[in-house]
C-alpha positions as CSV (number, residue, x, y, z in Angstrom):
1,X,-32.7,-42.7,98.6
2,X,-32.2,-46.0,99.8
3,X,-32.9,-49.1,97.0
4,X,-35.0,-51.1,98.5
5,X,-35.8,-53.6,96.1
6,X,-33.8,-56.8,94.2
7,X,-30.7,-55.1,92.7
8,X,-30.3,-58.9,90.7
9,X,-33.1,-57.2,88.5
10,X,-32.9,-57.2,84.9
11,X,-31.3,-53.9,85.0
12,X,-33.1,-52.4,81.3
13,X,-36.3,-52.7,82.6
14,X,-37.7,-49.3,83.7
15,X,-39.0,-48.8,87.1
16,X,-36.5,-50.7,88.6
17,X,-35.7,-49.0,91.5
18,X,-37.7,-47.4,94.2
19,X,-36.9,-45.4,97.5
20,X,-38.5,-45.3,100.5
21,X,-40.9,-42.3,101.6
22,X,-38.2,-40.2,103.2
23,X,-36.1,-40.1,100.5
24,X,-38.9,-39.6,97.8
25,X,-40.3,-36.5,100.0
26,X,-39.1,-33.4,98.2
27,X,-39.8,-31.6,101.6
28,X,-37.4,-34.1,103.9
29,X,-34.9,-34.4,100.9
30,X,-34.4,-31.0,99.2
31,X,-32.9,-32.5,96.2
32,X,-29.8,-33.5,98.8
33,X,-27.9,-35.0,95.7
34,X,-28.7,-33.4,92.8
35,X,-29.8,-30.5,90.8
36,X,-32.5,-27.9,92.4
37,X,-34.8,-27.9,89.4
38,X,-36.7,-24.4,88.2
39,X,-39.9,-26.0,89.5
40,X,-38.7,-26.3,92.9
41,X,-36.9,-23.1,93.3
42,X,-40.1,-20.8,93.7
43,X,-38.4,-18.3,96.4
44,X,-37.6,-14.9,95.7
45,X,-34.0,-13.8,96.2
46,X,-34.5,-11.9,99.1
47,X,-36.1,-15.5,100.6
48,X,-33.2,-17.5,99.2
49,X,-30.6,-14.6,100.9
50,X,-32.3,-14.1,104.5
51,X,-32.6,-17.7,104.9
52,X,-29.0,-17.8,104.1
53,X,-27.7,-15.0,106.4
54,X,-30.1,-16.4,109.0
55,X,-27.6,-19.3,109.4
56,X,-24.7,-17.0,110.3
57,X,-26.6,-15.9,113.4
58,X,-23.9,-17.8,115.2
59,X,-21.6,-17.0,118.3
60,X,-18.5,-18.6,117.9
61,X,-17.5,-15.0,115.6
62,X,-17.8,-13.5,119.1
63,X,-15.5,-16.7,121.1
64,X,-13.4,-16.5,118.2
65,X,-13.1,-12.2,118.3
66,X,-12.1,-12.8,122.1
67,X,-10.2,-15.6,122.2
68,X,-7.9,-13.8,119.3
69,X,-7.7,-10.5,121.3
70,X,-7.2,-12.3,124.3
71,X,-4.0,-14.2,122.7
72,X,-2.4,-11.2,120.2
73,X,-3.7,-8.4,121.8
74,X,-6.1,-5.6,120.2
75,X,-3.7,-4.6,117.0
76,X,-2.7,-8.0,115.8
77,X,-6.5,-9.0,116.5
78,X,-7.7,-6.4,114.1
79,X,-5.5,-6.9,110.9
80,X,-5.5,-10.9,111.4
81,X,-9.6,-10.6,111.2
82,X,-10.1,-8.0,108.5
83,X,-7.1,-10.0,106.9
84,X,-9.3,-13.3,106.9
85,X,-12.3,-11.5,105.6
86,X,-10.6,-10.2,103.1
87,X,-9.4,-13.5,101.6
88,X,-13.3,-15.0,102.4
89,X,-15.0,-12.9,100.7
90,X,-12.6,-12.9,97.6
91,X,-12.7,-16.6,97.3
92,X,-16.9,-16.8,98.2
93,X,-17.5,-14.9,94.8
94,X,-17.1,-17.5,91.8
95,X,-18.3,-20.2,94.3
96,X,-21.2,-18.5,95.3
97,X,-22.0,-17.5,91.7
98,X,-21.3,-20.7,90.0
99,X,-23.7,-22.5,92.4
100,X,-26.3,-20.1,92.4
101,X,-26.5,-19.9,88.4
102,X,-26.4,-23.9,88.2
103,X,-28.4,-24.8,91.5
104,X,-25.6,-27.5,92.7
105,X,-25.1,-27.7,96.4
106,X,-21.0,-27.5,97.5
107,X,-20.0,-30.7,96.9
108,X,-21.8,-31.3,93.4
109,X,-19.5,-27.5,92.6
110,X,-16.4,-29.4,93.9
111,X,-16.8,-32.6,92.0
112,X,-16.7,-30.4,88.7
113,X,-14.2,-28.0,89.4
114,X,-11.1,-30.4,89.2
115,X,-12.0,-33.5,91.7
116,X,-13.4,-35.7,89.9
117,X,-16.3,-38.0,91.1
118,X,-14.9,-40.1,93.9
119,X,-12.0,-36.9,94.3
120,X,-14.4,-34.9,95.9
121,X,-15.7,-37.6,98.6
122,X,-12.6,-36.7,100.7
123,X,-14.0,-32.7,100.5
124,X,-17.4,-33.9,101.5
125,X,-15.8,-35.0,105.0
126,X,-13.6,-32.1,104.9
127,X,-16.7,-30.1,104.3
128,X,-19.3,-32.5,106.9
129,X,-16.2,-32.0,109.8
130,X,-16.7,-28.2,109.2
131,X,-20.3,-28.6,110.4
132,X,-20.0,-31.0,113.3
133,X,-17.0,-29.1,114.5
134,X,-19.2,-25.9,114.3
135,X,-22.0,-27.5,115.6
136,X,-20.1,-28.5,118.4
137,X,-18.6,-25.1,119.7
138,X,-22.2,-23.5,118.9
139,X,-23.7,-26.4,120.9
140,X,-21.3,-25.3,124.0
141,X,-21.8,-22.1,123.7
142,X,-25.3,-22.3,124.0
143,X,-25.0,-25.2,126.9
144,X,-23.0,-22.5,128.8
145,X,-26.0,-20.2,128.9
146,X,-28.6,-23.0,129.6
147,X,-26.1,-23.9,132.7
148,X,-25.3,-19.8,133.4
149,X,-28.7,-19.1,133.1
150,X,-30.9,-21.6,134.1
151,X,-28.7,-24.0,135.9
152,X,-28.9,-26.8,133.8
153,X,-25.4,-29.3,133.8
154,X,-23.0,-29.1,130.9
155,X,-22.9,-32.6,129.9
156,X,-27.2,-32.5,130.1
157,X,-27.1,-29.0,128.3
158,X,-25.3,-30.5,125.6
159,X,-27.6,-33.3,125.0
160,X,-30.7,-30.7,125.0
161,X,-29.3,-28.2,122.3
162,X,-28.2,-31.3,120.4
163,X,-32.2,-32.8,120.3
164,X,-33.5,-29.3,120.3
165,X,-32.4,-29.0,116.4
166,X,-34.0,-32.1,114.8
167,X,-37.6,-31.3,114.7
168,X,-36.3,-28.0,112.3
169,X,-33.5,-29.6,110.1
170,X,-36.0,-32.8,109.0
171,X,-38.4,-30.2,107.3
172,X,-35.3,-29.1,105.0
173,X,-35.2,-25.1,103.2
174,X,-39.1,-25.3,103.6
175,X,-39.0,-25.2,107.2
176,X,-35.9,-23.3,107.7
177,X,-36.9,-20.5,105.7
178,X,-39.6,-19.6,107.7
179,X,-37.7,-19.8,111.0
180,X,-35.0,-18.1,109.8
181,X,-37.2,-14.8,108.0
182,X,-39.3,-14.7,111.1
183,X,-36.3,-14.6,114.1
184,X,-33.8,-12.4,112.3
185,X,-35.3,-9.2,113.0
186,X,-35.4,-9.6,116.6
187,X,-32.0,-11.5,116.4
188,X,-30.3,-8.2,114.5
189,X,-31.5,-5.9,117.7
190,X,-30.5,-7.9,119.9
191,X,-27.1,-8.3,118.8
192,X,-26.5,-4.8,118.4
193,X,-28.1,-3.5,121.8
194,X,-24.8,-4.2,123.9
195,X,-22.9,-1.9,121.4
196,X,-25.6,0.9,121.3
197,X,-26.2,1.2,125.0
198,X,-22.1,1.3,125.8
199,X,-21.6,3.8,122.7
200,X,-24.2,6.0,124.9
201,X,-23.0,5.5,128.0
202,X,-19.5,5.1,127.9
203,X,-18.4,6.0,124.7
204,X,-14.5,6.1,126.3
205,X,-14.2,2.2,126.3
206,X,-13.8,1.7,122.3
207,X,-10.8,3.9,122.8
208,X,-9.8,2.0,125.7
209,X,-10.3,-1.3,123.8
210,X,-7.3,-0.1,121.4
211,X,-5.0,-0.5,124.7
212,X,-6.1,-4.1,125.4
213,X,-3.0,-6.5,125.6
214,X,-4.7,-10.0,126.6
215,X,-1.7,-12.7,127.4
216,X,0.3,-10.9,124.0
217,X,3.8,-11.4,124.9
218,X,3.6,-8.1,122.8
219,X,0.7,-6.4,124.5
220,X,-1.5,-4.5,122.3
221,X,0.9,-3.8,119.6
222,X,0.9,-5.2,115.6
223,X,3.0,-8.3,115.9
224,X,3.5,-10.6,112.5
225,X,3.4,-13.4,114.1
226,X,0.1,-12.9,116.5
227,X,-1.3,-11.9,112.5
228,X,-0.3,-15.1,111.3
229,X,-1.9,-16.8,113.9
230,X,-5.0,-15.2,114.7
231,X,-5.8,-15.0,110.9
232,X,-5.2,-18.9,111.2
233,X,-8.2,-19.5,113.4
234,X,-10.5,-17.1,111.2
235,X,-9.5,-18.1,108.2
236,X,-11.4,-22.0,109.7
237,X,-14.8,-20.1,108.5
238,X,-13.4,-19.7,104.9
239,X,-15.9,-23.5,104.6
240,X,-18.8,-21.6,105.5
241,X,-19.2,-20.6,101.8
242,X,-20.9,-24.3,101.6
243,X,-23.2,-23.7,104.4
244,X,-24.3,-20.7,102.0
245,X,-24.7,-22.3,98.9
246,X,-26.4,-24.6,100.6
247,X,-29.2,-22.3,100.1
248,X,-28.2,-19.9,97.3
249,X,-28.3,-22.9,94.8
250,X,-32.6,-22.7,95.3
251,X,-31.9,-18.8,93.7
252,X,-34.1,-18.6,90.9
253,X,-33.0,-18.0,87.4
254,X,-30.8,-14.8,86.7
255,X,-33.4,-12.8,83.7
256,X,-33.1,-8.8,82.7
257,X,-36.1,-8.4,85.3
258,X,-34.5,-9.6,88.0
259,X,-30.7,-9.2,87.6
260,X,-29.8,-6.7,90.0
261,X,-31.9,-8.4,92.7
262,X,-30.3,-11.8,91.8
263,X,-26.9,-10.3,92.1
264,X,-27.8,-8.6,95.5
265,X,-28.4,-11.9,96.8
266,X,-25.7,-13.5,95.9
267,X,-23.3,-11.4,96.6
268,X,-24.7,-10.5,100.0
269,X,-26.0,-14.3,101.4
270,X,-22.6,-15.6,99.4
271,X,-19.7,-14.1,100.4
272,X,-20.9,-10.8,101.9
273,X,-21.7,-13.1,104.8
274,X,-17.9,-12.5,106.2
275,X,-19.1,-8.8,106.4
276,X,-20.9,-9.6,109.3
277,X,-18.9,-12.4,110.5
278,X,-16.1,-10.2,110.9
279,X,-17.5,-7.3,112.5
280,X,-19.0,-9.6,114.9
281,X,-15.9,-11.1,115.4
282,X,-14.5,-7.3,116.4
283,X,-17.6,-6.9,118.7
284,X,-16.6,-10.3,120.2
285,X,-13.0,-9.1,120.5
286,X,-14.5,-5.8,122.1
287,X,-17.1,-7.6,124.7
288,X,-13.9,-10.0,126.0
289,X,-12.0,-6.6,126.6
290,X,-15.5,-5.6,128.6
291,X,-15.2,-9.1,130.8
292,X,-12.1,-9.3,131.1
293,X,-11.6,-7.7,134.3
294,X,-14.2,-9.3,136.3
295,X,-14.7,-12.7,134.7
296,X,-11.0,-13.1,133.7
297,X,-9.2,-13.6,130.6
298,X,-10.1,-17.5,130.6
299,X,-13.9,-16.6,130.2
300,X,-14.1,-13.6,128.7
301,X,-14.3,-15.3,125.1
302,X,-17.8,-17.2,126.4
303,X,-20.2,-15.3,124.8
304,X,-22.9,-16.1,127.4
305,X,-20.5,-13.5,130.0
306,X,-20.2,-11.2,126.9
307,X,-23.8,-10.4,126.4
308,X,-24.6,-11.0,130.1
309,X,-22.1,-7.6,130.6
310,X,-23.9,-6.1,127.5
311,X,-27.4,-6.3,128.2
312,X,-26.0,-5.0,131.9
313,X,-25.6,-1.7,130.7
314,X,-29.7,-1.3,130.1
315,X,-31.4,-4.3,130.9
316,X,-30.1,-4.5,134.5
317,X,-32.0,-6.9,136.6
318,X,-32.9,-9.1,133.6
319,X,-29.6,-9.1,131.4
320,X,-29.1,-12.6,132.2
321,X,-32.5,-14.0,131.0
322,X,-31.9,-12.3,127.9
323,X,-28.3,-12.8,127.5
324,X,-29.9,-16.6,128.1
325,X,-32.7,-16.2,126.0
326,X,-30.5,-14.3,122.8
327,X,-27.3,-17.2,123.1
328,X,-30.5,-19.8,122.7
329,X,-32.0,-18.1,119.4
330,X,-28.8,-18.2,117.9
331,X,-27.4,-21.4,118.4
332,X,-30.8,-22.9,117.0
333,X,-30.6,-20.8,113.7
334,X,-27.2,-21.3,113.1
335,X,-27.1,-25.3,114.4
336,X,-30.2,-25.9,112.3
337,X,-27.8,-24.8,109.5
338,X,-25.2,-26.7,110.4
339,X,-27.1,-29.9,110.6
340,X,-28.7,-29.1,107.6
341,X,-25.8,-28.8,105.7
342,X,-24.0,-31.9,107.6
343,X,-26.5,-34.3,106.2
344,X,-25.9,-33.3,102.8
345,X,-22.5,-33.7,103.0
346,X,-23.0,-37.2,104.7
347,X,-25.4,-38.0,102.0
348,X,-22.9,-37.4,99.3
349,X,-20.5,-39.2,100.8
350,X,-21.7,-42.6,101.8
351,X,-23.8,-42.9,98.7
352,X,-20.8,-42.5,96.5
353,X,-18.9,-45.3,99.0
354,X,-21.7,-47.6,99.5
355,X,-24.4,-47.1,96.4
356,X,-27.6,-46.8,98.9
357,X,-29.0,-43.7,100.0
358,X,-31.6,-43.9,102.9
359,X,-32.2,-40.2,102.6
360,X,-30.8,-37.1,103.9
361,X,-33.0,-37.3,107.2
362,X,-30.5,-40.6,108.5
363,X,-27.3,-38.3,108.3
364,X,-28.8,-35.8,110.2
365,X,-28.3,-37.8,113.1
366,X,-25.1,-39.1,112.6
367,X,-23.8,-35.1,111.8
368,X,-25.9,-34.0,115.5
369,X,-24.3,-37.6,117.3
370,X,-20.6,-37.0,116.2
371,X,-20.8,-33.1,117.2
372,X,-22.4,-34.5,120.6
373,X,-19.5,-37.0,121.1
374,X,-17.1,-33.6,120.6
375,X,-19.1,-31.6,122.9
376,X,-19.2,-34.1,125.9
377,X,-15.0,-34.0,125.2
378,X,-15.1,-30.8,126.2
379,X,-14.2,-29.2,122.2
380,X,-14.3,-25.6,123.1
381,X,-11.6,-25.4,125.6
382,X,-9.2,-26.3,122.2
383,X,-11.3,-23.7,120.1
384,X,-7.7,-22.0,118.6
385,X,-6.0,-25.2,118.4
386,X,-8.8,-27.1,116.8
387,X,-9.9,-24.3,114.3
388,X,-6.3,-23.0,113.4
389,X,-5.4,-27.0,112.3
390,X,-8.8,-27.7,110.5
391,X,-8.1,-24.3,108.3
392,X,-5.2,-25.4,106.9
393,X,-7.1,-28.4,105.6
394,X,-10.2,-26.6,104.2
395,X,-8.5,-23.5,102.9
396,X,-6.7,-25.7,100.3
397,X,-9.7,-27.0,99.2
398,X,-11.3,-24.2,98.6
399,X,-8.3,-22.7,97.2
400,X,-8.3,-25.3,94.4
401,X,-11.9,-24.7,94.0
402,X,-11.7,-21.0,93.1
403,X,-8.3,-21.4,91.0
404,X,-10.4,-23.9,88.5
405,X,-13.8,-21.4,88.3
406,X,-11.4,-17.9,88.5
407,X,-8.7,-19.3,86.2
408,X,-8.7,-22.5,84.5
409,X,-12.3,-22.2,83.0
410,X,-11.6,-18.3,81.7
411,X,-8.5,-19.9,80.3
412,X,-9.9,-22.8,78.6
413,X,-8.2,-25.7,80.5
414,X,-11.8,-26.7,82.0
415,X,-15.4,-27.2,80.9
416,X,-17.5,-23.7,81.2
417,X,-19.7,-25.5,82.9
418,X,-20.1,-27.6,86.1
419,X,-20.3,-31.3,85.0
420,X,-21.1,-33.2,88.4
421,X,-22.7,-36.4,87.0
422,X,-20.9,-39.9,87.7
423,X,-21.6,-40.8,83.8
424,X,-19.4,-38.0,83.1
425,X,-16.9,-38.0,85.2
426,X,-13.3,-39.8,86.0
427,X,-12.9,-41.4,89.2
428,X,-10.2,-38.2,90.3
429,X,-9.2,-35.1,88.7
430,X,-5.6,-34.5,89.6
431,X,-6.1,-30.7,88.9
432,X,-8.1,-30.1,92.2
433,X,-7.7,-33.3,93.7
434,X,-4.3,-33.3,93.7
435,X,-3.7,-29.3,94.3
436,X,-5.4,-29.6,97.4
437,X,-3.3,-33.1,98.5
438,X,-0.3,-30.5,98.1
439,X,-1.0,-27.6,99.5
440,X,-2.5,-28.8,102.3
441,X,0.1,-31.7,103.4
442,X,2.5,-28.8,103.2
443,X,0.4,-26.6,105.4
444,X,-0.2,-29.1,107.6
445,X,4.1,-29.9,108.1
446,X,4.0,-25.7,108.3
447,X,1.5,-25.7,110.8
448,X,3.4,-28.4,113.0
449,X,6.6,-26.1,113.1
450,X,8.4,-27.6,110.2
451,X,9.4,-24.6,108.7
452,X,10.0,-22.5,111.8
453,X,7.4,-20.3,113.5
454,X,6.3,-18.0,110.8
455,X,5.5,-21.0,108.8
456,X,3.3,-22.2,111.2
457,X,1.2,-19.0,111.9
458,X,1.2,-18.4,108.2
459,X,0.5,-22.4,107.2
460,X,-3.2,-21.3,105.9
461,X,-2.0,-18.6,103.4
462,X,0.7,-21.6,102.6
463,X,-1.8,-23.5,101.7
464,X,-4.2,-20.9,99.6
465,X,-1.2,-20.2,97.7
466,X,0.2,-23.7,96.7
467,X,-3.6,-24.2,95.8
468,X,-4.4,-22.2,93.5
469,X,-0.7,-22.1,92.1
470,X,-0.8,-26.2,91.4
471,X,-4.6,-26.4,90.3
472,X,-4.0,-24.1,86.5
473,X,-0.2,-26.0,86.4
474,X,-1.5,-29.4,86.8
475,X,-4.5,-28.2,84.2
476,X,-2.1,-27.5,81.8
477,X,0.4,-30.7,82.1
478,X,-3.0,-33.1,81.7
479,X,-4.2,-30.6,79.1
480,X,-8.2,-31.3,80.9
481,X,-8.6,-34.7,79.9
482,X,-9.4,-35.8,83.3
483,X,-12.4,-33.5,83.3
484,X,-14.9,-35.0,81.2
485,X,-14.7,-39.3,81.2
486,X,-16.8,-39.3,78.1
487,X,-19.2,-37.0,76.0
488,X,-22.8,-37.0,76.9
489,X,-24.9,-39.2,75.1
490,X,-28.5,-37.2,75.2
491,X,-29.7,-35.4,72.3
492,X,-32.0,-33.0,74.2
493,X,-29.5,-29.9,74.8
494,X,-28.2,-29.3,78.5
495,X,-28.5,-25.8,78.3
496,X,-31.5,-24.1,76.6
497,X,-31.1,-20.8,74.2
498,X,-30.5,-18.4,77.2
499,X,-27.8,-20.3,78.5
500,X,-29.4,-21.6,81.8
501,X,-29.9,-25.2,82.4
502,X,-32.8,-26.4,79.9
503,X,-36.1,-27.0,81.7
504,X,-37.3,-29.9,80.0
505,X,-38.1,-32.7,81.5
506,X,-36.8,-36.7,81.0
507,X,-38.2,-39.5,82.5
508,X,-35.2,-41.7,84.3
509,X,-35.4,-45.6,82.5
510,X,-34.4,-46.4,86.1
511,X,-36.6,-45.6,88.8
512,X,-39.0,-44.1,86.4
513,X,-39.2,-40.4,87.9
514,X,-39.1,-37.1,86.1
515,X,-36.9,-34.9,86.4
516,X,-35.0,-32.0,84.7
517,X,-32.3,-32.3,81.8
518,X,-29.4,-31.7,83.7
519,X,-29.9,-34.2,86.4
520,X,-29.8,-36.7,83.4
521,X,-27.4,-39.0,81.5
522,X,-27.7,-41.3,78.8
523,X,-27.2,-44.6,79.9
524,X,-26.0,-47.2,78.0
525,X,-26.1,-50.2,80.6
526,X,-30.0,-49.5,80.5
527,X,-30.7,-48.4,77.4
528,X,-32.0,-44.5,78.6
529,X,-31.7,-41.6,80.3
530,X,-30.8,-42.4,84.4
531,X,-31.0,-39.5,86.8
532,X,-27.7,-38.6,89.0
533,X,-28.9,-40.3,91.8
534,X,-29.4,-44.1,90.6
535,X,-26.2,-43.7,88.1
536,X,-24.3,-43.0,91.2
537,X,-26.1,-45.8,93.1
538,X,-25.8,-48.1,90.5
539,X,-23.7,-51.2,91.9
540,X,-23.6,-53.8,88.7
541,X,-22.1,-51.3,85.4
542,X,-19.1,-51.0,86.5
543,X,-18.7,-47.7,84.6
544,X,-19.5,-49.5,81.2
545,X,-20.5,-46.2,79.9
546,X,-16.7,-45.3,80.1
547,X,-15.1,-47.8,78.6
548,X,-13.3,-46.6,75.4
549,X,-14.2,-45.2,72.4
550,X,-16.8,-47.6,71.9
551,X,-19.8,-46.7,74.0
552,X,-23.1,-46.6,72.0
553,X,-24.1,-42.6,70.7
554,X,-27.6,-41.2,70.6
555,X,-29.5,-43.4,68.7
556,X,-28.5,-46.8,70.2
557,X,-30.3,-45.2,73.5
558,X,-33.2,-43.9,71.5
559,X,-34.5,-40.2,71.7
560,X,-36.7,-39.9,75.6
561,X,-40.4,-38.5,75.9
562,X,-39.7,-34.2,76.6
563,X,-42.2,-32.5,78.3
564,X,-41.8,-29.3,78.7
């Protein structure tokens, strides 16, 4: 929300700050960098949870499931995948839950659980790479079936399912839900048809698939380190819990009426999104073994050959324009998710860096632009080299994420709550922010060989374990004091009597907007309650709220108008 007016202004006058009309459209915006208040979180669950598992529609599961059989062979393929999933799903639980019951996107969760404000800038690029890098192999995959299919030139199909997404992401969840409740149907019997029609017709071929050997130097026997390694490359989807929470933080409230629905949800658009991703990631493994022997083992981990095979066995004469036309419905749900999600990551960032936020519509392009510039470099030829680095990165971020919700907070050494508000927070936590530092430079020297070859294929699990190891040891040597910069200054309660965030509604002294109690601070700089958004675009306090013991209480700010 960019500022657009005189920051020189007096700064305790009210009103005095306005953004421009993308960034004040609730619609374009989706509350990018802040709190999803009650009022606009009017899905159901099962909305909120299709609209979420519409975005893992994607087919790099399937490049990924080949491209690991292909290098380990079928046994090491197998435990390195469910092995991944395992450790996903574990680790998407608190996160999806914590989001989902305070409606905070990713980055608003991270900057609360042990980063700090500015800590958790360097996990918003962590977190934006994810989607540009995914965005990227998804844009290839479905440039290889515009070129396979209809003939169209790499470097031009790239461009196309790069400006093919845009018209969808601008519109936000309101836009995004629709598309995604309205494909997924015909996307789910698509996806399984290749399976069905070979389990008919020749059922012997999923026993045959247990013999597959790929380039293994081991064949199709369990080796440690083709594990290691493939689990490596899966364990690079361990970011998409953010891409989910994206979403899950518009759940409604959890009530007595609705628990068990509210539950399903999260659990099954949170983590339970690895369920699929995995067994799609065996099909994938399964299709290359189909390929292999008449595309060869460097293509058999395109999905566009995979499906062409697979709709062979029935569709016959018009596999391909399906195969063409089921690789194109994907990509768009899934990259409308990852540019979604990119932009909000941008937004976080640059607004923290620069204190001016033109709205999340501007870093949609920059997210779709830098995922171009990969794709015309020709990303998915490096796909296991490229996703087995970037894990060791983002699995130590999220490893310090889970240690704070699963340990510290039970414990005591952290808030109960996620406190994501500039006005309340230190510049860096060292708890997260410096667990993650850590674990993830020593990952990254495993990775590169510096502890032999089993350190490098197990360099993510390095770097989940020093993670969530440092994150409660550092909590306890600072004793939380570099959770909370200073108390908060409001009278009106955060939470209300059932324990949710409270509903009522401040007016912000700043840009003179409503909005609901925990987006809000008390201000002493200008004299109120300021919203998240212009505290953390606020270029002339220098933190003067957080400067010693001596920052005025409650009544120097005054009690603020509550509507409720």
């Amino acid at each position: 929300m960019t500022d657009i007016v005189d920051s020189q202004a007096p700064p305790a006058q009210p009103g005095s700050r306005t953004y421009n009309g993308w960034a004040r459209n609730d619609t374009l915006e989706d509350y990018s960098l802040r709190y999803a208040p009650k009022s606009f979180r009017r899905w159901t669950p099962y909305v909120v949870a299709t609209t979420a598992l519409g975005g893992i529609a994607y087919l790099a599961d399937f490049a990924i499931g080949g491209s690991i059989a292909v290098a380990h062979g079928f046994s090491s393929a197998l435990v390195a995948i469910l092995t991944a999933a395992v450790v996903i799903f574990l680790t998407g639980i608190p996160i999806a839950y914590y989001s989902a019951k305070y409606s905070i996107d990713m980055d608003l969760l991270t900057r609360g659980a042990g980063f700090g404000y500015l800590g958790s800038t360097l996990t918003s690029v962590i977190y934006a790479s994810f989607t540009f890098i995914f965005f990227a192999l998804e844009g290839s995959i479905m440039a290889q079936a515009l070129e396979l299919g209809l003939h169209i030139p790499l470097a031009i199909g790239y461009v196309v399912c790069s400006l093919v997404i845009l018209p969808l992401v601008v519109y936000g969840m309101t836009a995004l839900s629709k598309m995604q409740v309205w494909t997924q149907p015909v996307w789910l019997v698509l996806m399984v048809a290749p399976f069905v029609s070979i389990a008919i017709q020749d059922p012997g071929k999923f026993s045959e698939f247990t013999h597959f050997a790929g380039d293994s130097p081991t064949g199709s026997t369990l080796s440690a380190l083709g594990v290691g390694a493939g689990a490596g490359v899966a364990l690079s989807l361990i970011a998409q819990i953010g891409e989910q929470v994206d979403y899950l933080r518009f759940m409604p409230d959890k009530t007595p009426r609705n628990g068990r629905r509210w539950w399903s949800a999260v659990l099954g658009a949170g983590p339970g999104w690895v369920v699929l991703g995995a067994l799609k990631q065996i099909g994938g493994a399964f299709l290359a073994f189909c390929v292999a022997g008449g595309a060869g083992l460097g293509k058999a981990d395109e999905p566009i050959r995979q499906y062409v095979h697979g709709f062979g066995t029935f569709a016959g004469p018009v596999a391909l324009g399906l195969a063409t036309f089921f690789v194109i419905l994907s990509q768009i749900k899934i990259n409308s998710t990852n540019a979604y999600s990119g932009s909000l990551s941008w937004s976080n960032f640059f607004s923290r860096l620069t204190h001016r936020h033109p709205g999340r519509v501007v870093y949609i392009f920059l997210n779709v632009g830098i995922a171009l510039a990969l794709m015309e470099g020709g990303v998915f030829g490096f796909l296991n080299t490229v996703l087995g680095f970037y894990s060791n990165v983002a699995i130590a971020w999220i490893g310090a994420v889970v240690a704070d919700l699963i340990v510290n907070k039970p414990l005591g050494l952290s808030p109960s709550y996620i406190e994501f508000k500039r006005a309340h927070l230190h510049h860096f936590n060292p708890v997260g922010f410096g667990s993650m530092l850590i674990a993830s430079g020593v990952s990254i020297a495993a990775y590169f060989e510096a502890f032999g070859a089993y350190g490098k294929a197990f360099s993510p699990f390095i770097a989940l374990f020093l993670a969530m190891a440092f994150s409660p040891l550092f909590a306890v040597l600072t004793k939380g004091r570099y959770y909370l910069a200073r108390p908060d200054l409001l009278d009106e309660p955060l939470l209300g009597a059932d324990g949710l965030p409270s509903a009522a509604v401040l007016t912000c002294s700043v840009c003179a907007t409503d909005f609901e109690r925990p987006d809000m601070a008390g201000c002493p700089f200008h004299q109120g309650p300021i919203c998240s958004l212009c505290c953390s675009l606020e270029k002339d306090c220098h933190d003067f709220c957080k400067r010693g013991a001596g920052a005025p209480g409650p009544v120097a700010l005054g009690m603020p108008t509550v509507r409720r």
